[in-house]
C-alpha positions in Angstrom: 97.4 97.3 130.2 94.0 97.2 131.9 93.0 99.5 134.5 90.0 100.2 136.9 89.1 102.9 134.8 88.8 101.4 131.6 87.3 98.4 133.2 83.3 99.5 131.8 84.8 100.6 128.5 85.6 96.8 127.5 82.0 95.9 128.0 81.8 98.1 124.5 84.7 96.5 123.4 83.2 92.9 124.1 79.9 94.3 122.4 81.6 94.9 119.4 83.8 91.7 119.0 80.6 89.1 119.8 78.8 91.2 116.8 81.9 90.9 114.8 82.2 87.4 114.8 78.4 86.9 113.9 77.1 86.7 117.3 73.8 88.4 119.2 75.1 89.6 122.8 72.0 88.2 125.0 72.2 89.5 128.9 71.5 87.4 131.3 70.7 87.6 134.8 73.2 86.4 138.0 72.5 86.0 141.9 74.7 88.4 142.9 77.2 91.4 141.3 80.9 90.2 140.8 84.1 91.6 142.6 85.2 94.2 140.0 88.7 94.1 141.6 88.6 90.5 141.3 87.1 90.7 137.4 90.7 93.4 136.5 92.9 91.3 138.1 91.9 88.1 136.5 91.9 89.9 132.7 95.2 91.4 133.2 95.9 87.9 134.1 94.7 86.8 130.8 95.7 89.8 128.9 99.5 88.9 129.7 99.1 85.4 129.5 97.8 85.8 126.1 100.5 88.7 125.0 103.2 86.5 126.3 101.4 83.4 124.5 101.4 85.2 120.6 104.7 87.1 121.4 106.6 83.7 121.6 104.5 82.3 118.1 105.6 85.8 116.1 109.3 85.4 117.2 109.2 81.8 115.8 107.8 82.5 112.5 110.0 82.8 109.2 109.9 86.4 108.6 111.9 86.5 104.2 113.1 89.2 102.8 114.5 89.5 98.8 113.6 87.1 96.4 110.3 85.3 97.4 108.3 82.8 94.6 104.9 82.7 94.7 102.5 79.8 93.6 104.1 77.4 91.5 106.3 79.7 89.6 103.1 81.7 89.1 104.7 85.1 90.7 108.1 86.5 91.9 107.9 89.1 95.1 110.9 91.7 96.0 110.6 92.1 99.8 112.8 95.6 100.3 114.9 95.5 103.6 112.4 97.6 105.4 109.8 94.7 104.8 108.7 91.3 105.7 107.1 88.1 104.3 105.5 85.2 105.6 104.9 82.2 103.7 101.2 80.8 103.6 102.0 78.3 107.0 102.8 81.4 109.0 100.2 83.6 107.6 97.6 81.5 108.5 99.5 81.3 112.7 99.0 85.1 112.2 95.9 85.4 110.7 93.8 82.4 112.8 96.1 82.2 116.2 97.2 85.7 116.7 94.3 87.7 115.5 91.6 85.1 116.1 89.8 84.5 112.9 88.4 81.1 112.0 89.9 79.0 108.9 89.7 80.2 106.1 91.2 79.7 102.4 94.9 79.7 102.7 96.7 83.0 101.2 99.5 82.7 99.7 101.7 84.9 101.9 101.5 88.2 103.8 103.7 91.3 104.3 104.3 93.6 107.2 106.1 96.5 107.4 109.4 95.0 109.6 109.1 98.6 111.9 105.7 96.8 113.5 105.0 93.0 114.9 101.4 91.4 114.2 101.1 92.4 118.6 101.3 96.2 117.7 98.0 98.1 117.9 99.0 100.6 115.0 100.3 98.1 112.9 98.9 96.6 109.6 99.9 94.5 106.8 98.8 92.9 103.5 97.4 89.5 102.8 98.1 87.7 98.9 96.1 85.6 96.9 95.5 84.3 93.8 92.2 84.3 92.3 92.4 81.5 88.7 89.2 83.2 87.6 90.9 83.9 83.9 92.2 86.4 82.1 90.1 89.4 82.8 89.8 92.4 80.0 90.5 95.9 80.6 88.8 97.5 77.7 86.5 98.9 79.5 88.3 100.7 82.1 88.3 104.3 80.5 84.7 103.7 80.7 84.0 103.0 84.4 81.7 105.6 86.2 83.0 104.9 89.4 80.8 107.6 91.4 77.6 105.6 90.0 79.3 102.9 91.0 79.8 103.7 94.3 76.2 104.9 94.7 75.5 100.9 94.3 77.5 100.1 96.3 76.4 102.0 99.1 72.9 100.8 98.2 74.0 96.5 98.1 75.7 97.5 101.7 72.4 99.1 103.1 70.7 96.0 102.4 73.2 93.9 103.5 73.4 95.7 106.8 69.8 95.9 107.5 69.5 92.1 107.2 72.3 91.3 110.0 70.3 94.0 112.1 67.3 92.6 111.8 69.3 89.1 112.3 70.3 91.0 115.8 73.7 91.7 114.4 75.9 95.1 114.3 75.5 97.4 111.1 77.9 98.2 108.7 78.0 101.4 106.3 80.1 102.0 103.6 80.9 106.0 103.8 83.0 105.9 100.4 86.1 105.9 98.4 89.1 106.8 100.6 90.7 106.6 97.7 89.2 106.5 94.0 89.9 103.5 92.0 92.7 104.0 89.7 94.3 101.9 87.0 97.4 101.4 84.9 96.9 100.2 81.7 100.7 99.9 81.8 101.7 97.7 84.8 97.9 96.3 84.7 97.5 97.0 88.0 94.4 98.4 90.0 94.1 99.9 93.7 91.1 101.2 95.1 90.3 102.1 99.1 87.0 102.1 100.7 86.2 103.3 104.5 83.6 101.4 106.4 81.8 102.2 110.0 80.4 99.4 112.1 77.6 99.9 114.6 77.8 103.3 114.4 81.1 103.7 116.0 83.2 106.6 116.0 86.5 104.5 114.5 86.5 103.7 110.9 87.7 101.0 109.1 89.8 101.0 106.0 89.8 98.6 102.7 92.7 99.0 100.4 92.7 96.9 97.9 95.4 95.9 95.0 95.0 93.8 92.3 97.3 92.5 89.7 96.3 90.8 86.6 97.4 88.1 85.0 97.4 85.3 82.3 94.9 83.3 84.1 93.5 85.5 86.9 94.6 88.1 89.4 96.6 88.8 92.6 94.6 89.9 95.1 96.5 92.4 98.0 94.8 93.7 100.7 95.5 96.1 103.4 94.1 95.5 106.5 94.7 98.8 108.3 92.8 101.1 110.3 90.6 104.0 108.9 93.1 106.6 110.6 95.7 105.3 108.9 95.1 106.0 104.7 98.3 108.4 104.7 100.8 106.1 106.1 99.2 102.9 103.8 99.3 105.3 100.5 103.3 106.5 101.3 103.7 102.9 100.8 101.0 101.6 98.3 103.9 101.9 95.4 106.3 99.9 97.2 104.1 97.5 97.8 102.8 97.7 94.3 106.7 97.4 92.5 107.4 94.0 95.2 105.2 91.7 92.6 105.4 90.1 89.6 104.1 87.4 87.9 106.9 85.3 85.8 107.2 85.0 82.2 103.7 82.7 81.1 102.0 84.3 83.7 102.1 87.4 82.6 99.2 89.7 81.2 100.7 90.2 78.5 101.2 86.4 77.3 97.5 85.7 76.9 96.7 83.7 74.4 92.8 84.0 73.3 93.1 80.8 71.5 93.6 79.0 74.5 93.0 80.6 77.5 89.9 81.0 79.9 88.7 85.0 79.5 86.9 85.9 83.0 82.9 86.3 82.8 83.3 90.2 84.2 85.8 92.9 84.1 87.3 95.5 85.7 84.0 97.2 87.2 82.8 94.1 88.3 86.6 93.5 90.3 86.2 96.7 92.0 82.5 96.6 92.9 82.9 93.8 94.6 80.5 91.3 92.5 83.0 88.2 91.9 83.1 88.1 96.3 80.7 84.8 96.7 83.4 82.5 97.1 84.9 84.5 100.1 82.0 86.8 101.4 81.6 90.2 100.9 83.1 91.7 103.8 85.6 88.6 104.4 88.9 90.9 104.0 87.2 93.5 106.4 86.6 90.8 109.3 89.8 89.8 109.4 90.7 93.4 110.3 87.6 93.9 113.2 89.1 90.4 114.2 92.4 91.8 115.2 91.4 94.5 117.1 88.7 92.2 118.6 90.7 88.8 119.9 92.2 90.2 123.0 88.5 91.3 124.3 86.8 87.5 123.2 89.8 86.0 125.4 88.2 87.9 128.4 84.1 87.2 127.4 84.0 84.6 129.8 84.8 86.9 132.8 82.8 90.0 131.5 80.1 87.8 131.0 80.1 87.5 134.6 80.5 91.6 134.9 77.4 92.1 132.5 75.2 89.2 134.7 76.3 91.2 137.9 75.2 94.4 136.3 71.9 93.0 135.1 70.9 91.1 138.0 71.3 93.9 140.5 68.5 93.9 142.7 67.2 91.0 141.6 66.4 88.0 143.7 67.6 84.8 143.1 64.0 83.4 142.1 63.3 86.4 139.8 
C-alpha cells in the first residue's frame, strides 16, 4: 500500500515504466505545486481500485492442471498438482490486462506456479510458443564457444542500448550468463539464463530461456522472473522441462530430410538471439519490466501533476 513516505520514491518508479514502454519523460511546468496529501490519497485510490479490478479477472480465468494439448496435436503438457496452466485466451488477460503490455502474438499458454497469483510481487511464470521455423540441427552443439559468444552479445546489446539513449530512452546492459547454456542431446532440449540491468538500476532482471525442438521448429519457454530470483527458477527448471512433449510426428526424432523444411541457423544462432526479428530482441524481457511497471503507469496521470508542481516551483504563471 502507498504511504507518505514512499510517495517521491514512485516518481523513480514512474521514470522507469514511461522508459519501459518506449517513452521520453519530458517535465513540464505547472502554476502552482499539488496537495501531496491529496496526490496519496487519490493513488491509493487507484491502487485499490486497480488491485480489486485484476483480482476479480485472475479468479475468473481457467487455471488446468494434468493433461493439457498444445497446438493442433503438435504438443502434450503434464501440469503437476503444484502447477497451473492457462490457455492462450487467458494468457493473453494476463499478459495485456493484468501486467499491461500491448498486443502481441498470441502464446500458446502459460504456467504459474499454483503457490503465487499473477497480483503477487515475487511471483513469476512461463510463457509457450511455437516457433515453425523447421527442423533445426544440433550437430554443432559440442562446438559452441559460448564465452565468445557471450562477448557478442554484450557487444550487439551496447549498441542497441546506446541507440535508445541517444533516442532519449533508458539503457540496457547485458551483465552475463546467470546460467550457461546447456544442452541434451538426449531429450533435445536447451536452457540458457541471462541477467540484464536497465538504466543503471540496482535490481536486475532475469532471462531464462527453454527451448524444445521439434520436427518442424521449436517450443519456446520463458521465464519471466526477477534477477533475485535464479535459485527458486532453477529448483524448478526440470519440472518445468519433464511437463512437455511434442506428440508422435512432431517429434525430433521423426524428421524426415526428404521432406521436411531444415532451419537456416542452429543451435548458436537460437541461443544468441539472431532468429529474434519477428518478435524483437528484448520482447520476452518487456513483458517482465511491464509487470512490475503497470501499477505506477495507472498513477502517471496524477504524478504528472506531482512532477509539474515540483518543476514549476517558483515559477510564475507567465514564465
Amino acid at each position: 500500500m502507498l504511504t507518505g513516505e514512499s510517495l517521491k520514491n514512485w516518481g523513480a518508479v514512474a521514470v522507469l515504466a514511461v522508459t519501459a514502454f518506449g517513452a521520453p519523460v519530458v517535465a513540464q511546468e505547472a502554476e502552482a505545486p499539488v496537495d501531496e496529501a491529496a496526490l496519496l490519497a487519490e493513488m491509493q485510490a487507484q491502487e485499490a481500485e486497480y488491485y480489486a479490478k485484476i483480482g476479480a479477472m485472475w479468479e475468473a480465468l481457467d487455471k488446468r492442471q494434468g493433461t493439457v494439448a498444445l497446438g493442433n496435436d503438435l504438443a502434450t503438457l503434464d501440469v503437476p498438482d503444484d502447477y497451473i496452466f492457462l490457455n492462450s485466451d487467458d494468457a493473453s488477460t494476463v499478459l495485456v490486462d493484468i501486467w499491461g503490455n500491448p498486443p502481441g502474438s498470441p502464446v500458446l499458454g502459460m504456467l504459474f506456479p499454483k503457490r503465487y497469483t499473477a497480483l503477487d510481487d515475487d511471483s513469476w511464470a512461463v510463457t509457450i510458443e511455437f516457433v515453425a521455423d523447421g527442423y533445426i540441427s544440433d550437430d554443432d552443439a559440442a562446438d559452441i564457444d559460448y564465452d565468445k559468444m557471450l562477448k557478442t552479445m554484450k557487444k550487439d546489446v551496447s549498441r542497441e542500448s546506446n541507440s535508445r539513449e541517444e533516442a532519449g530512452y533508458g539503457s540496457i546492459e547485458l551483465l552475463g550468463w546467470a546460467e550457461p547454456p546447456r544442452y541434451d542431446p538426449t531429450t533435445h532440449k536447451l536452457y540458457w539464463a541471462k541477467e540484464f540491468r536497465f538504466n543503471d538500476s540496482d535490481w536486475t532482471t532475469l532471462n531464462y530461456d527453454i527451448r524444445a525442438l521439434g520436427r518442424k521448429g521449436y517450443l519456446s519457454m520463458t521465464f519471466i522472473a526477477n534477477g533475485d530470483q535464479l535459485a527458486e527458477v532453477n529448483a524448478s527448471r526440470e519440472t518445468v522441462l519433464d511437463m512437455v512433449a511434442f506428440n508422435e510426428g512432431n517429434r525430433y526424432t521423426d524428421f524426415d530430410p526428404q521432406y521436411d523444411k531444415v532451419a537456416a541457423y542452429g543451435l548458436g544462432a537460437l541461443v544468441a538471439g539472431k532468429v529474434a526479428a519477428k518478435a524483437g530482441l528484448f520482447a520476452g524481457l518487456l513483458i517482465f519490466l511491464k509487470k512490475f511497471g503497470v501499477i505506477a503507469i495507472l498513477a502517471l496521470g496524477a504524478l504528472g501533476r506531482w512532477f509539474m508542481g515540483l518543476f514549476g516551483r517558483g515559477k510564475s504563471s507567465d514564465a
